[in-house]
N, C-alpha and C positions, 0 to 999 in steps of 0.2 A: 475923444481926446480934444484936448483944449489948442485952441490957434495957439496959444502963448511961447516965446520960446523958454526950454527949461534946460536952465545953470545947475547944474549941480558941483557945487564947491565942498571939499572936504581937503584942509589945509594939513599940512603931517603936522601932529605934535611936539612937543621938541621930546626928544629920546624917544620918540616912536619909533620903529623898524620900517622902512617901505612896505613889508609884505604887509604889517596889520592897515598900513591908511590904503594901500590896494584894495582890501577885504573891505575896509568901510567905504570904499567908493564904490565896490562892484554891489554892495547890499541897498546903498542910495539909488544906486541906478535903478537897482531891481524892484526896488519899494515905487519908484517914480512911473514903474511903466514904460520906460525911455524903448526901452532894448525891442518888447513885445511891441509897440507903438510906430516901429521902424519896421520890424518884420510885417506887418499887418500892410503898411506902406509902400511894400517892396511890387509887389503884385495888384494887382487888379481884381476886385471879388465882386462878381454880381451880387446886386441886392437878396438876390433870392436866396443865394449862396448863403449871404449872412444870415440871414434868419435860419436857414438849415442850421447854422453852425451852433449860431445862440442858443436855438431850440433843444440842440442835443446838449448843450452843455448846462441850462437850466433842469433837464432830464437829467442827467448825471449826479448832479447839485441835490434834488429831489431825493433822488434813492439813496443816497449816500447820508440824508436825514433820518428817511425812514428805517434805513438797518439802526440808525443809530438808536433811532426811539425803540426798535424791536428789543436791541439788548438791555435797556435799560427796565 
């Protein structure tokens, strides 16, 4: 993640309802990484840790190609 700080602005339109500029700010945030980028932050994770973590998720990533090449 980047030092930078990140705005995320999403202005209501006019005739908009609250609930939809809600929606389009909780999909900004989520597209941004904001939310996962803070939990990540929360805690302390050995280096080693990370890599375990990466490793399974890159593994995961992996298999989830190859079922897909299977069915095809």
């Amino acid at each position: 993640m980047s030092k930078r700080p990140i705005n995320v602005q999403t202005p209501v339109k006019k005739g908009e309802s609250i609930d939809k500029a809600i929606k389009r700010f909780s999909r900004k945030v989520k597209k941004e990484g904001i939310i996962d980028a803070y939990r990540e932050k929360m805690y302390y994770e050995k280096p080693s840790d990370k890599k375990k973590r990466l490793a399974k998720q890159r593994e995961k990533i992996l298999q989830k190609l190859k079922r897909k090449e299977e069915t095809i």
